[in-house]
C-alpha positions as CSV (number, residue, x, y, z in Angstrom):
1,X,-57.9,-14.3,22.7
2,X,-58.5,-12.7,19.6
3,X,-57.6,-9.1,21.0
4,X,-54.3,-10.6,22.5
5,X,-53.5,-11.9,19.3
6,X,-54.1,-7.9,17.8
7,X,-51.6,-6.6,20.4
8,X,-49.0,-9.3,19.9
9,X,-48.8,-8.6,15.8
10,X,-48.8,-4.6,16.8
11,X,-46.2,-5.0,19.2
12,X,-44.2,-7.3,16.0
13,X,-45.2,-4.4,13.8
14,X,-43.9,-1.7,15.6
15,X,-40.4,-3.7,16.7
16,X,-40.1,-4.3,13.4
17,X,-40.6,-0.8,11.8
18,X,-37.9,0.3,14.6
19,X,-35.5,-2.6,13.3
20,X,-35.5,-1.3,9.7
21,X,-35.3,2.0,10.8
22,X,-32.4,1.5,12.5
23,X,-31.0,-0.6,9.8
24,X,-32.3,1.8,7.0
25,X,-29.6,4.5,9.5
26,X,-26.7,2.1,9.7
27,X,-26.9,1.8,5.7
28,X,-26.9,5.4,5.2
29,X,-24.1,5.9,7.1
30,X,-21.9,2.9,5.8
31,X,-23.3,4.4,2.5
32,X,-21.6,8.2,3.4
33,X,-18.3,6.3,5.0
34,X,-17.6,4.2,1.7
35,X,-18.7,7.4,-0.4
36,X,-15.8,9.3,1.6
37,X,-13.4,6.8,1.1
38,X,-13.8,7.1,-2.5
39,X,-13.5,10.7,-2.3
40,X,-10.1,10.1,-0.5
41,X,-8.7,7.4,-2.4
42,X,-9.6,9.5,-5.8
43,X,-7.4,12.8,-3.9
44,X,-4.5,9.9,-3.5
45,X,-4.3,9.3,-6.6
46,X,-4.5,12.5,-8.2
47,X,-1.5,14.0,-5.3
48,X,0.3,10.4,-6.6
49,X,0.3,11.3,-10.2
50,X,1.3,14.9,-9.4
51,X,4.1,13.4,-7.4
52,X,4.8,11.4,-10.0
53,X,4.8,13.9,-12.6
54,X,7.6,15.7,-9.7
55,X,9.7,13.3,-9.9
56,X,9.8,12.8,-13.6
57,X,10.4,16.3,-14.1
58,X,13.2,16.5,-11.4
59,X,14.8,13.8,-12.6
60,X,15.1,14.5,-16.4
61,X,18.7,13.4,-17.6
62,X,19.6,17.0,-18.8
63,X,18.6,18.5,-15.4
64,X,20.7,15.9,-13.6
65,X,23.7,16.4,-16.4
66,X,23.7,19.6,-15.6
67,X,23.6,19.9,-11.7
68,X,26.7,17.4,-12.0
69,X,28.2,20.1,-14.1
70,X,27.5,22.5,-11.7
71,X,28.4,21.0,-8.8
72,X,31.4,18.9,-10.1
73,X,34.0,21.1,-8.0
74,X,32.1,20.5,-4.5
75,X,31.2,16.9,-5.2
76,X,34.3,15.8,-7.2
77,X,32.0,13.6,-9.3
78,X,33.9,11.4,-12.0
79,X,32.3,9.2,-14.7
80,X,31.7,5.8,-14.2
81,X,34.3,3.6,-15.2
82,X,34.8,-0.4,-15.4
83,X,37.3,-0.5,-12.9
84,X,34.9,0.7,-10.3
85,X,32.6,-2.6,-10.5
86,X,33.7,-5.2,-8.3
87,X,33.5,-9.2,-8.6
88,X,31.4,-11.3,-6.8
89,X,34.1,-13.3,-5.4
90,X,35.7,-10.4,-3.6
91,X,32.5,-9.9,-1.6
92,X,32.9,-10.1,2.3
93,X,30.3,-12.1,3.4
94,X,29.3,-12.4,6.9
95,X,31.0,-15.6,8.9
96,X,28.1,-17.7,10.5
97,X,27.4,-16.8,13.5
98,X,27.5,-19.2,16.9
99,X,24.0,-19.9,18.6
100,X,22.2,-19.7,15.2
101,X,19.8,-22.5,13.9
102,X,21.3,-23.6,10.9
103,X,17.7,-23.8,8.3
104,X,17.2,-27.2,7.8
105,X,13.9,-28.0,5.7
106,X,14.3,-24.8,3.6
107,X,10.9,-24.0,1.2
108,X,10.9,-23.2,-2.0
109,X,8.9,-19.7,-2.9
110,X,9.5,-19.1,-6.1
111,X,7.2,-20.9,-8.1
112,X,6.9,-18.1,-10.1
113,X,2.8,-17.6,-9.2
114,X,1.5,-21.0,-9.5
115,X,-1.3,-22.3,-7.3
116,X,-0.3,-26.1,-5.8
């Protein structure tokens, strides 16, 4: 009895050395997956801030001001003037359309980030 007893907690042993040795495997390799991620999420961000910077420098005012200049005989650009700015009563908007459920029980989403 005693020497069945001896096997059975070897054969517990030696399943459970190969369970955390498997384990031990799966954690280095979530370990190297989540370590890569970082690695990509840190490129992101610095190819987003060199974007950024891009657009900040393409965009500067006096670059802009003076591509209109440039191009003000091909694009016929005009300052902006008060007439161009419409009301909103002369707005077309769209008729309602036949075979649409009208919304009856509307909800309300804009409770500015408050919790019920």
């Amino acid at each position: 009895m005693r020497s069945v007893l001896f096997v059975l907690t070897a054969c517990a042993v030696i399943g459970l050395a190969f369970w955390a040795y498997r384990e031990n495997y799966r954690t280095q390799q979530a370990l190297d997956v989540t370590e890569q991620l970082q690695r990509d999420i840190g490129a992101s961000r610095a190819r987003l801030a060199v974007l950024r910077a891009e657009w900040a420098y393409l965009n500067r005012p006096s670059r802009l001001r003076d591509l209109a200049d440039l191009n003000f005989d091909s694009l016929g650009l005009m300052p902006m003037a008060p007439e161009q700015f419409g009301r909103i009563d002369q707005v077309a908007y769209p008729l309602e359309e036949e075979g649409l459920l009208p919304i009856t029980d509307p909800i309300e989403v804009s409770n500015m980030g408050e919790r019920p």
